[in-house]
N, C-alpha and C positions, 0 to 999 in steps of 0.2 A: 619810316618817315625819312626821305631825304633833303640833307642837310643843301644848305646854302654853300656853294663855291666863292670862297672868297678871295681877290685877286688885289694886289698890293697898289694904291694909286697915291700919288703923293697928290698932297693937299697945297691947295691955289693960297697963298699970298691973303692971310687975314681968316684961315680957316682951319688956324691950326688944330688940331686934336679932335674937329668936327668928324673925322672918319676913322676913328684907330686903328680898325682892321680892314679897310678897302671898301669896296663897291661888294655889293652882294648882288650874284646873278642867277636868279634862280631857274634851273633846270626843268622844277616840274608844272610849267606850265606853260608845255606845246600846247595845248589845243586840239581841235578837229582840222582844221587847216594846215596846220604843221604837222600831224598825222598823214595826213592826205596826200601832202606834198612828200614826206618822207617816204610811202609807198610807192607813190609814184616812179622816183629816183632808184629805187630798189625794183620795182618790174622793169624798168628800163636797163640797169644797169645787168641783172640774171636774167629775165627774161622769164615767161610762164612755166616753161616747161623744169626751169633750175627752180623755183621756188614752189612747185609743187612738190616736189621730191624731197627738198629741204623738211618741209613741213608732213610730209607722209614719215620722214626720218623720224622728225619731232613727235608725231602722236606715236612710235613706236617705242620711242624713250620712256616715253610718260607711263606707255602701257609696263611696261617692264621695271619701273622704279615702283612700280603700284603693287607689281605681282609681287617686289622682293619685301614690299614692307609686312603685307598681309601672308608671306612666307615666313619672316622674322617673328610675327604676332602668332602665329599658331607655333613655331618652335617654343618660343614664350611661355604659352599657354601649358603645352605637353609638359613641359618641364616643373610647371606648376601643378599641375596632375598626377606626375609621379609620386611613386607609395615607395615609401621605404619597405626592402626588403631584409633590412638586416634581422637575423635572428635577436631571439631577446638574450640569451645568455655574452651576445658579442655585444649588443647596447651597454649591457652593466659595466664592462670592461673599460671601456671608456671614461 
C-alpha cells in the first residue's frame, strides 16, 4: 500500500492546527491518461527500438529469478530427503 507524500505548508492566518502535517499528495492515482501520457514521454524520449530491448532484458530477468527460486526449492527439498547415514553404534555416542 503506498503511503501518502506529505509536504510541510504553513497554515493561512486563522487556520491554525487545521493541517499538522501538510497537504497530502497522493501518488497512486495516475489514471489511464497519466499512464498514456507517461508512455508517450518515454517512446519519445528512447524511442522503439531502446525499449524494446529494455523490456526483452526485463523478461530475461524475471526468467532467471524464477529459475533460481525453483533451484533454491529443490535444493530444499533434497536436503529434506536426505537419510542419515550414521552408523548406530556412532548415534549412541553422542
Amino acid at each position: 500500500m503506498m503511503r501518502a507524500l506529505r509536504i510541510p505548508v504553513e497554515d493561512k492566518p486563522g487556520e491554525r492546527g487545521a493541517r499538522p502535517y501538510g497537504r497530502d499528495i497522493m501518488l497512486n492515482n495516475i489514471g489511464l491518461p497519466g499512464l498514456l501520457l507517461i508512455a508517450v514521454v518515454v517512446l519519445v524520449l528512447f524511442g522503439r527500438g531502446k525499449i524494446s530491448s529494455l523490456m526483452g532484458e526485463v523478461g530475461k530477468g524475471i526468467t532467471s529469478f524464477k529459475k533460481g527460486i525453483n533451484e533454491g526449492q529443490d535444493e530444499i527439498a533434497k536436503a529434506e530427503e536426505a537419510k542419515d547415514v550414521t552408523p548406530e553404534t556412532e548415534k549412541d555416542k553422542v
